[in-house]
C-alpha positions in Angstrom: 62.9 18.7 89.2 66.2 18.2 91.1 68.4 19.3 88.1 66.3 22.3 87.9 66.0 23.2 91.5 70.1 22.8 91.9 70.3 25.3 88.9 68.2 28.3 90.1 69.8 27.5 93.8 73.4 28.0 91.9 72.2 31.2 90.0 70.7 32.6 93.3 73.6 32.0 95.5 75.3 33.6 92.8 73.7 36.7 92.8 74.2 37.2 96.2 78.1 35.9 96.5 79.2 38.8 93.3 78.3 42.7 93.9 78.5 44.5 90.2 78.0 48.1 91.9 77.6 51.0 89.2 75.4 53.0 90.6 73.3 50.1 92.5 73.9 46.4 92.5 73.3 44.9 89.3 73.1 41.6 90.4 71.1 42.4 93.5 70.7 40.3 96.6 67.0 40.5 96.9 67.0 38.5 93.5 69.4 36.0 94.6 67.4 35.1 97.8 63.9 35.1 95.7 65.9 32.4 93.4 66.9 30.3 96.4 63.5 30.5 97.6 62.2 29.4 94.7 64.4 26.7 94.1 63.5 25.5 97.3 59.5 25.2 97.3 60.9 23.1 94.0 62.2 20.4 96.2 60.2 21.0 99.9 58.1 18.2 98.9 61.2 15.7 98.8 63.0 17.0 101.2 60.9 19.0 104.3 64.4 21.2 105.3 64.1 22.8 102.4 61.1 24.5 103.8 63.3 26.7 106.7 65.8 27.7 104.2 62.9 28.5 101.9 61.8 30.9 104.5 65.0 32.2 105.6 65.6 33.1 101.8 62.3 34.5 101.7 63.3 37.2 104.9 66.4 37.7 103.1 64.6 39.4 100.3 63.2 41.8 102.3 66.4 42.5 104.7 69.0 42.6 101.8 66.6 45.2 99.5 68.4 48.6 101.3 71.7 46.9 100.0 70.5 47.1 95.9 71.3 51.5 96.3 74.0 50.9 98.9 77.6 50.5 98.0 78.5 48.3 101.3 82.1 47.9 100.6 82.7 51.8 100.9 80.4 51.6 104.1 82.9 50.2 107.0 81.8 51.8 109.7 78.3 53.1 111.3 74.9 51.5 110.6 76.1 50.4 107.1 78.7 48.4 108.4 76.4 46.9 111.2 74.0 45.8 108.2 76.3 44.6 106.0 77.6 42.6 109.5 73.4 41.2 109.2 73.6 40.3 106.0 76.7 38.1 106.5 74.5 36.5 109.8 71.7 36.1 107.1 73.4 33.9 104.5 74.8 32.2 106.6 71.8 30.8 108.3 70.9 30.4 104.5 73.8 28.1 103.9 73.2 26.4 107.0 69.9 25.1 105.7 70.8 24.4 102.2 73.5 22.2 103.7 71.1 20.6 105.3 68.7 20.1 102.0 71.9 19.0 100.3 73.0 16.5 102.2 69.4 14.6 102.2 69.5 15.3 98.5 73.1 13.7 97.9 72.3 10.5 100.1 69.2 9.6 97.4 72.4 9.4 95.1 73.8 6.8 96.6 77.2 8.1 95.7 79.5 8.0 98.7 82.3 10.3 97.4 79.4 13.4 97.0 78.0 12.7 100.4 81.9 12.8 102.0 82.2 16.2 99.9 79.1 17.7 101.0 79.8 17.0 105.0 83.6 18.4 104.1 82.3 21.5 102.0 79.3 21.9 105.2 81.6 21.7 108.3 84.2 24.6 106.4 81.6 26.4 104.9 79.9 27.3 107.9 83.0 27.2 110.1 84.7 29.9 108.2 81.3 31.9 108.0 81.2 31.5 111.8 84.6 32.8 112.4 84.4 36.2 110.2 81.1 36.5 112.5 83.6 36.1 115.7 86.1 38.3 114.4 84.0 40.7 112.9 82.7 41.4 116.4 86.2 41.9 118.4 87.5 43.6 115.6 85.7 46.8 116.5 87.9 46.8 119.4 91.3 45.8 118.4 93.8 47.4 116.4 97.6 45.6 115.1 99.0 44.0 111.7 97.9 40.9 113.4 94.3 41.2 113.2 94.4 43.0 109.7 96.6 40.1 109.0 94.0 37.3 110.5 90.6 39.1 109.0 92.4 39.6 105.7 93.2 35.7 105.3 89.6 34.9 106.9 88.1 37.2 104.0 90.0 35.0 101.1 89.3 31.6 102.9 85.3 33.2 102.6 85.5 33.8 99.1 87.0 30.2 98.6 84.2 28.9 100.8 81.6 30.6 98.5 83.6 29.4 95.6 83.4 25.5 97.1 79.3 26.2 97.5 78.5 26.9 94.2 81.3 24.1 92.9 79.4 22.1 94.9 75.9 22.4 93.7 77.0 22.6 90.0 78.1 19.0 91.3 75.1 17.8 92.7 73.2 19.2 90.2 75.4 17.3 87.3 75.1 13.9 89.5 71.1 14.1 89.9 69.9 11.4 88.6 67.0 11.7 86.1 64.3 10.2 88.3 65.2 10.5 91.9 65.6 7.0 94.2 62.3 8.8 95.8 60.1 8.2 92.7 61.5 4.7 91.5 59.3 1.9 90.8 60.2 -1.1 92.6 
C-alpha cells in the first residue's frame, strides 16, 4: 500500500510542479492535488498526518481550478499575480505536511541514511519555499539588479527543491519495504 501511495503522491506532485500551457494547463493542478489526496487517505490509517495534508490537497483542488484556463506565468501583476502568490502559500503548506507523513513513513524503514535525507530535503525544502514567500512580498516594493538578481537565484534553488521532493519520494517509494514494520508478525 506504501509503494502505491508513494507513486500517486510522485505523479500528483508532479502535476502540479510542471505547467504544459497550450491553451489551458494540460497537466492541471486540480488533478495533482486530487492525486495527493488520494495517495494520502491510502496511508492516513498508518500514519494520522497524512490526514491534514490529505485535507489541504483536498482545498487545493478547489483553489488551483481558475489556474487550468489561466496562463499564470504571463500574469505578473494584478489579481493574477496575487493568486498565483496563493497558490505558492498553498503547496507549500502541502509539502509541509507530506514532510511530515514522510518522515513517520521513513523511520518504519529503519534505514538511517533515508531518515538524514528526508530531515535535509524537509528543512530546504520548506526554507526555500518560505523565502520566495518573503521576497515575493517586498518585491512589490523594490526595484535594482540586486533583487532581480536574488529572486532569480531563489526561483532556480525552487525548482531544484521541487526536483529534490519528487527524487525523494521516488526514493522512499523504491526503499518501502513489502510489508511495513507496522504489520509484521512478531
Amino acid at each position: 500500500m506504501t509503494n502505491q501511495a508513494m507513486r500517486t503522491l510522485f505523479w500528483g506532485y508532479l502535476f502540479i510542479f510542471f505547467r504544459v500551457q497550450i491553451g489551458i494547463d494540460w497537466l492541471a493542478d486540480p488533478l495533482g492535488y486530487l492525486m495527493i489526496a488520494t495517495a494520502c487517505t491510502k496511508l492516513s490509517n498508518a500514519y494520522p498526518p497524512a490526514k491534514k495534508a490529505g485535507i489541504w490537497a483536498a482545498i487545493g483542488i478547489f483553489i488551483s481550478l481558475p489556474g487550468v484556463f489561466v496562463n499564470l506565468s504571463e500574469q505578473l501583476f494584478g489579481w493574477w499575480g496575487l493568486y498565483a502568490y496563493v497558490l505558492l502559500f498553498l503547496k507549500t503548506i502541502v509539502a509541509y505536511y507530506l514532510f511530515t507523513v514522510l518522515l513517520q513513513v521513513v523511520g518504519d524503514f529503519d534505514n538511517k541514511s533515508l531518515v538524514g535525507r528526508t530531515q535535509t530535503v524537509f528543512r530546504l525544502h520548506i526554507g526555500v519555499h518560505l523565502a520566495v514567500l518573503a521576497l515575493s512580498s517586498f518585491s512589490m516594493n523594490a526595484s535594482g539588479d540586486a533583487w532581480m538578481t536574488v529572486s532569480f537565484l531563489l526561483g532556480i534553488f525552487l525548482i531544484v527543491m521541487d526536483i529534490a521532493f519528487l527524487l525523494l519520494v521516488g526514493t522512499i517509494r523504491r526503499a518501502a519495504p513489502l510489508r511495513p514494520a507496522f504489520l509484521k508478525e512478531t
